[in-house]
N, C-alpha and C positions, 0 to 999 in steps of 0.2 A: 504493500500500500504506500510506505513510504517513494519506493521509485517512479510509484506511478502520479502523486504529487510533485514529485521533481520532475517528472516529465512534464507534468501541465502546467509548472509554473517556469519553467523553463521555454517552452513556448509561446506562453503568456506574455513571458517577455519582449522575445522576437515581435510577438505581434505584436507590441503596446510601445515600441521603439524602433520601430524598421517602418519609414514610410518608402511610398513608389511601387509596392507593391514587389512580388518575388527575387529579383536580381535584387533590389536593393537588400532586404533580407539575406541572401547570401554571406555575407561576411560576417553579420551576427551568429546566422545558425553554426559557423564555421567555429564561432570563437566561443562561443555557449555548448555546442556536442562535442567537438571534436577535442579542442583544447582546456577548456575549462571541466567538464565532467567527463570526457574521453570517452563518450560512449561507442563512440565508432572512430578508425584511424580515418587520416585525410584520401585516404585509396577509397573505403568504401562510401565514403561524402560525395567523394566525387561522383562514382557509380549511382549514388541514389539521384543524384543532378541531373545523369543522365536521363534513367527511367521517368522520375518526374515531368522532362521536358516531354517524354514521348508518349507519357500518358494524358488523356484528358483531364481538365482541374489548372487554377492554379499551381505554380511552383512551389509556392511556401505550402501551402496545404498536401500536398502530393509527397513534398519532403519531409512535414511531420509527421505525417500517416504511415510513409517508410519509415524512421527512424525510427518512432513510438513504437512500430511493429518488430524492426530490428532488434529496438533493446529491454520490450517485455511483452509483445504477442500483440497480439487482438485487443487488450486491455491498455496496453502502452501506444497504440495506435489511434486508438477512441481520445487519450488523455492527450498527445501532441496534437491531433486537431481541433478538439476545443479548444485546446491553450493558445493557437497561433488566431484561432477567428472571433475568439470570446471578446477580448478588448475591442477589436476593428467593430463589431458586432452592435456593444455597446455604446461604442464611440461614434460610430456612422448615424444611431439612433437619433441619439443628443445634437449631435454637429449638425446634421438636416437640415432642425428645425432654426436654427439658429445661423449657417451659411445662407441658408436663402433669405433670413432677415436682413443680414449685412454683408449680402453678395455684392454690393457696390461701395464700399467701405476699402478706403483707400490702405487703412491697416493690415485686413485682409488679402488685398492681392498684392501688399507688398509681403508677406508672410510666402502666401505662393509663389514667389519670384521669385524671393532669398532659400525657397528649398529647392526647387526646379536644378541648380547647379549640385548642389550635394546629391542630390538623386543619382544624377549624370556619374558623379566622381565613385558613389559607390559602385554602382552597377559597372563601370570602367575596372575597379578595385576588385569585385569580383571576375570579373572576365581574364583579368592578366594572372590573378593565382590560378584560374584555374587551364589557362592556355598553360605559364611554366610547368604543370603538373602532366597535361595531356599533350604537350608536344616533345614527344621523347626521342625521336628521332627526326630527319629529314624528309622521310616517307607520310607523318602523320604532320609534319609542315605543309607539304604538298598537297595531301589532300583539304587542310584547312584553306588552303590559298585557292585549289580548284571551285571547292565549294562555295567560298565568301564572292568569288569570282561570280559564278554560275549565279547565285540568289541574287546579287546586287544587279546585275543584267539582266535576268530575265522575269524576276519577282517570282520565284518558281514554289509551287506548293511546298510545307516543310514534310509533311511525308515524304514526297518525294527525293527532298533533301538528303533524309536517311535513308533511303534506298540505295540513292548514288553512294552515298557515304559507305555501307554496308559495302556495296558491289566493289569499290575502291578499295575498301579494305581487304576484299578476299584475295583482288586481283595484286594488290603492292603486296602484303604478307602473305601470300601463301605460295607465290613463285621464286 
């Protein structure tokens, strides 16, 4: 019981101080599972990044749903996604009624203004820990660069993204 409180209050967190939504999240979840309570090494963080990104759901939700499952079942699962959607939950309740009072309130959008860049810098912060961790060689540069190439030109569906991605990888690592 006790871990299963530490998982929801540990989520709780993330959620209650991780704005932007999933990527910006990233570096918290990072620094709350992995380094601070080490429920999982930084190999299988990354892995659950993965799965998350290719499963339906937000990222944060999809990542506490893995972990919480990861590091106490079905029970530890239930307890990381309330914990990451309880506050936004609560929070989005309250805020509603009160942003659309003083949606033209010059205090307000400059609050949105001044986070708009930290969003930016974490989600960038996230992305470059986890490129040094997934480009281990030459071969998985390449196809990061084919890929970025391919989506930024053609706007290509991201299933399909992983397909090529998959097919790229069978074709560089297994020949």
């Amino acid at each position: 019981m006790k871990l299963l409180l530490q998982i929801f209050l540990s989520f709780l967190k993330i959620g209650a101080f991780s704005f932007g939504g999933g990527y910006a999240m990233l570096p918290l979840i990072q620094k709350e599972i992995v380094e601070k309570h080490q429920w999982i090494n930084f190999a299988t963080f990354r892995d659950i990044i993965g799965i998350s990104q290719m499963t339906p759901g937000p990222i944060a939700i999809n990542s506490a749903t893995f972990v919480g499952f990861k590091v106490s079942g079905i029970k530890g699962s239930i307890a990381g996604t309330l914990g990451v959607v309880c506050f936004s939950f609560v929070l989005v309740s309250i805020a509603t009624h009160y942003l659309l009072k003083f949606k033209e309130s010059k205090i307000i959008k400059a609050a949105f203004l001044g986070m708009r860049p930290a969003l930016i810098g974490l989600i960038i912060s996230a992305f470059l820990q986890l490129a040094l961790e997934s480009y281990k060689d030459i071969l998985s540069v390449i196809i990061g660069i084919i890929i970025a190439f391919i989506s930024f030109k053609t706007k290509i569906h991201p299933i399909l993204v992983i397909v090529i991605s998959g097919i790229l990888g069978i074709i560089f690592y297994s020949f």
